[in-house]
C-alpha positions as CSV (number, residue, x, y, z in Angstrom):
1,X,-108.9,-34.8,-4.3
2,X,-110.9,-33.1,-6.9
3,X,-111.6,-29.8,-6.2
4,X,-114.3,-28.9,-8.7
5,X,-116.4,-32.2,-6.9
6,X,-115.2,-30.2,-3.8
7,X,-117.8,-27.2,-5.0
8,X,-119.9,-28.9,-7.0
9,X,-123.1,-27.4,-5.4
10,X,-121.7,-23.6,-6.0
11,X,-121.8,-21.8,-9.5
12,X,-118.8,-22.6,-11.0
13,X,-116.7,-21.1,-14.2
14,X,-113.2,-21.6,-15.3
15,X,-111.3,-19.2,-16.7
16,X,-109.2,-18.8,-19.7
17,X,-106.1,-19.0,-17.5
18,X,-108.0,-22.6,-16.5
19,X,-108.8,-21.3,-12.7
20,X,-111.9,-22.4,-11.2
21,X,-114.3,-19.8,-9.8
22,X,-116.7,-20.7,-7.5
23,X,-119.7,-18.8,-5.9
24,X,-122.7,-19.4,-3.7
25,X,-127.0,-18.9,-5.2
26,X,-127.9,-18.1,-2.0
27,X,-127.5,-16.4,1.0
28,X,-127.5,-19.9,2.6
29,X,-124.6,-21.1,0.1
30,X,-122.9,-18.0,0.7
31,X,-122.6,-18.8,4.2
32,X,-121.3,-22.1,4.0
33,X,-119.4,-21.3,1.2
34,X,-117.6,-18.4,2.9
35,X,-117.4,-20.7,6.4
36,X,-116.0,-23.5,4.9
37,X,-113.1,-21.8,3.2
38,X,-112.4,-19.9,6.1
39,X,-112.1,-22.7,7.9
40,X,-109.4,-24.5,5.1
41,X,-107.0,-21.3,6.1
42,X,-106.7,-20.9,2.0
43,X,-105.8,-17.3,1.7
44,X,-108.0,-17.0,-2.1
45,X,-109.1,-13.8,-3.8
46,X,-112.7,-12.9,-2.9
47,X,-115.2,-10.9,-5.0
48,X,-118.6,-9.4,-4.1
49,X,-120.9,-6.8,-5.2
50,X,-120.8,-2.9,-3.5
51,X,-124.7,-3.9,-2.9
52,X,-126.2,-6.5,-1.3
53,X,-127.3,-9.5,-3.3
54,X,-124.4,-11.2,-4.6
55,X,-122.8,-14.4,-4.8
56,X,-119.3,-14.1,-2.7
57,X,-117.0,-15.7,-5.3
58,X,-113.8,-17.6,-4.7
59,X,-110.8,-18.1,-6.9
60,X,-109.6,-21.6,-6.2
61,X,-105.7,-20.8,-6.0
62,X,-103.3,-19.0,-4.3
63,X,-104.2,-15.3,-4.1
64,X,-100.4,-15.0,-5.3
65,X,-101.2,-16.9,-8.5
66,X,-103.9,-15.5,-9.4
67,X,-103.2,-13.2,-12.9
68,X,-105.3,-10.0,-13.7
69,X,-107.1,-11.9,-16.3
70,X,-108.6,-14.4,-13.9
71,X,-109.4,-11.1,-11.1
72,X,-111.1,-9.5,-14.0
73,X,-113.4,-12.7,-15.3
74,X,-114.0,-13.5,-11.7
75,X,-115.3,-9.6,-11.2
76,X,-117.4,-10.3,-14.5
77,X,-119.3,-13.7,-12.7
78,X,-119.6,-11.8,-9.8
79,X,-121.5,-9.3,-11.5
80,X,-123.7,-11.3,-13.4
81,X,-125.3,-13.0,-10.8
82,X,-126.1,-10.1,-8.8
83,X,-129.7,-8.5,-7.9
84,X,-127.7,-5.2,-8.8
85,X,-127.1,-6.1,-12.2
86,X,-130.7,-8.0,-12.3
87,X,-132.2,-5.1,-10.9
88,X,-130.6,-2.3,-13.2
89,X,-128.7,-3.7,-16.1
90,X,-126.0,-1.3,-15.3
91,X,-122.3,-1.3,-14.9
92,X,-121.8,-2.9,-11.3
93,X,-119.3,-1.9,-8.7
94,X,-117.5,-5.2,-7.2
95,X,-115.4,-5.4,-3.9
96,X,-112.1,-7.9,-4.3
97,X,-110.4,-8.9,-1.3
98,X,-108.7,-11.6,-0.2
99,X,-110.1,-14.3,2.5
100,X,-108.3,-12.8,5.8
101,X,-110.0,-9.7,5.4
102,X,-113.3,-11.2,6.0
103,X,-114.9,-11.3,9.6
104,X,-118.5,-12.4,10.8
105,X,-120.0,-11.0,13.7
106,X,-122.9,-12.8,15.6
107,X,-125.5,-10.4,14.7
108,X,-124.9,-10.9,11.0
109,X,-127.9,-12.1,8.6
110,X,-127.1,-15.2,7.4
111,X,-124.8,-14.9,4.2
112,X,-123.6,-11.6,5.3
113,X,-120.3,-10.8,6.1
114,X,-117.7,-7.5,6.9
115,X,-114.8,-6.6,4.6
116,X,-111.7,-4.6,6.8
117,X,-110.2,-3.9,3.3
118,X,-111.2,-4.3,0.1
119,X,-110.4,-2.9,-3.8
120,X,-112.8,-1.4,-6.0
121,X,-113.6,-2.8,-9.4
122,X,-115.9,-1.6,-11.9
123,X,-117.5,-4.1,-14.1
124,X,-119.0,-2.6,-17.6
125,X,-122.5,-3.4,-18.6
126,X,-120.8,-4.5,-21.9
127,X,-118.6,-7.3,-20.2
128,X,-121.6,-8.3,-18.1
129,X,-124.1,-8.6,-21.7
130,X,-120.7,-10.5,-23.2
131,X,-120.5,-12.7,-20.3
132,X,-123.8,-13.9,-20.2
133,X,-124.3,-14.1,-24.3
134,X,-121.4,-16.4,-24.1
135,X,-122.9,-18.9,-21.3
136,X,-126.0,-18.8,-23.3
137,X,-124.1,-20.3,-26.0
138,X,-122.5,-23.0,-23.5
């Protein structure tokens, strides 16, 4: 099995720590995206934006293998590809939390889900502007 084929429709970065990141460009992705790892009973870290508009993005390992490092760069994608940072070009507040915290009730837009619990990361306008100089140059 190759997992990055697995997601090859999603955004996708690797990390330093070589993890692979994946997250949906549209609410539609998001939704199948979040649906279909749900459904593998993975238990991955998950990131999205405080604000709506934000790809939901996986790390694909274990949440118990998952280093600081790879939280922080996944936090960093997150962030770039949000309306909040497109809209504002300011730091950006990102929720991490892990795949069993995540719930969908039937009256939920497509792409949008609930969090029970979830950490707070704040992701600096600098690491965004580093970020996306360094895809550039990709």
């Amino acid at each position: 099995m190759n997992i990055k084929q697995d997601f090859k429709k999603y955004r996708q970065f690797i990390t330093t720590s070589k993890k692979l990141i994946v997250g949906g460009k549209s609410a539609e992705q998001n939704e199948q995206l979040v649906k279909d790892i749900l459904k593998s009973g993975k238990n991955y870290i998950v990131m999205h934006t405080a604000k709506p508009g934000s790809p939901f993005v996986f790390i694909i390992v274990p949440a118990s293998k998952t280093k600081a490092r790879d939280i922080n760069q996944a936090a960093v994608f997150c962030a770039t590809y949000s309306k909040d940072w497109r809209d504002n070009k300011q730091d950006v507040i990102v929720h991490m939390f892990k795949t069993k915290e995540i719930y969908k009730r039937k009256a939920m837009k497509t792409g949008t889900f609930g969090v029970r619990k979830f950490k707070i990361i704040k992701v600096k306008k600098e690491e965004i502007i580093k970020f996306k100089n360094k895809i550039i140059k990709q």
